[in-house]
N, C-alpha and C positions, 0 to 999 in steps of 0.2 A: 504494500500500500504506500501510496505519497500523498503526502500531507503538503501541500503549493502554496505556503504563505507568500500571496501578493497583494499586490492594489493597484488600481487604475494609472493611479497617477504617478508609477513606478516604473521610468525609465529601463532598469534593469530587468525588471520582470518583463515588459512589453518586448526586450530583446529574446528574453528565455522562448517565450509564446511561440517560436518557429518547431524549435525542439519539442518540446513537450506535445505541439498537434503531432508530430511526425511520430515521438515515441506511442501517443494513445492511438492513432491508426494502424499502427506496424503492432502492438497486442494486445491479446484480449483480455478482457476485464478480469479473468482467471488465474491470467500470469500479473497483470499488473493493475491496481484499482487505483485511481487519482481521484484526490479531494482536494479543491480550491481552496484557500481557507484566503476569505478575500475582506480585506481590512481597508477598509471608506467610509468616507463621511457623503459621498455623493453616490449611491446607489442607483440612480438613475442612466451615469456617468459609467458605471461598471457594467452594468446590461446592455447598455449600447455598445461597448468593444466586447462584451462576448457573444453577442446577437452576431456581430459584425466579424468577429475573426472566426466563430463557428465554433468557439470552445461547448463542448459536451459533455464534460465530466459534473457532476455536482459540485455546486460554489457553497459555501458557507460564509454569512458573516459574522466575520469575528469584533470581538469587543478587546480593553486593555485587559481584562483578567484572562481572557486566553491566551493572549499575547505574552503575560506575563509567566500564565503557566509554562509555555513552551519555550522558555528563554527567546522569545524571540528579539533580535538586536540590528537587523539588515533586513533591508527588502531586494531579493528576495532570498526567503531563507524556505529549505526544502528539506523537509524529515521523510526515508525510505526507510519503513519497517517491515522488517522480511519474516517468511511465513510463523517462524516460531513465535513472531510475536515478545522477544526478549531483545533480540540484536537492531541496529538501526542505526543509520547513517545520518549526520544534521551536516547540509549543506549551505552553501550560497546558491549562485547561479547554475542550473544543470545545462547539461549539452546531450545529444542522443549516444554519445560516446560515454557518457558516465552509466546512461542505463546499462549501457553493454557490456560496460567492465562491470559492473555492480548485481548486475541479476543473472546469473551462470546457473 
C-alpha cells in the first residue's frame, strides 16, 4: 500500500503525478493499493487537477493531527507498506524506478 501525502498547491508533488499514473496503470490494485492523503485548504482546487490529470486512486483529506501522526515534514512525503504490514519505506518524491526497486 502507498500512503501519497500531497497537495495541490505542491510543486513537487504535481512533478511526482507522471510517475505514480504510470506506476497505478502498469499494477493492479492487488500488487499495489495507493491512497492520496491530500492536505488543502482549497478542495475545490484539488478536484479540478485530479478531475483533470485522471488521478483514480482514493484521495483523503487530511487534517494537522494526521499530519502530525505520520511525521509528516515535506510535501511530498510517501509511506510504502508492504504486505506484512510491519516493514515500510517513508519517502520524498517517488519515481517508477523506486516502485521497481522497492516491490520485488
Amino acid at each position: 500500500m502507498l500512503l501519497n501525502f500531497w497537495g495541490e498547491w505542491c510543486a513537487p508533488c504535481l512533478d511526482e503525478l507522471p510517475a505514480l499514473l504510470a506506476t497505478r496503470k502498469d499494477r493492479a490494485d492487488d500488487e499495489l493499493f495507493m491512497i492520496g492523503m491530500l492536505y488543502t485548504d482549497n478542495l475545490e482546487a484539488a478536484q479540478a487537477l485530479i478531475d483533470e490529470r485522471g488521478i483514480s486512486w482514493p484521495q483523503v483529506h487530511v487534517k494537522d493531527d494526521l499530519i502530525e501522526q505520520f511525521k509528516v515534514n515535506s510535501y511530498p512525503t510517501n509511506i510504502l507498506i508492504f504486505p506484512d504490514g510491519r516493514r515500510y519505506l517513508k519517502t520524498g518524491q517517488v519515481s517508477t524506478a523506486f516502485f521497481d526497486r522497492n516491490m520485488k
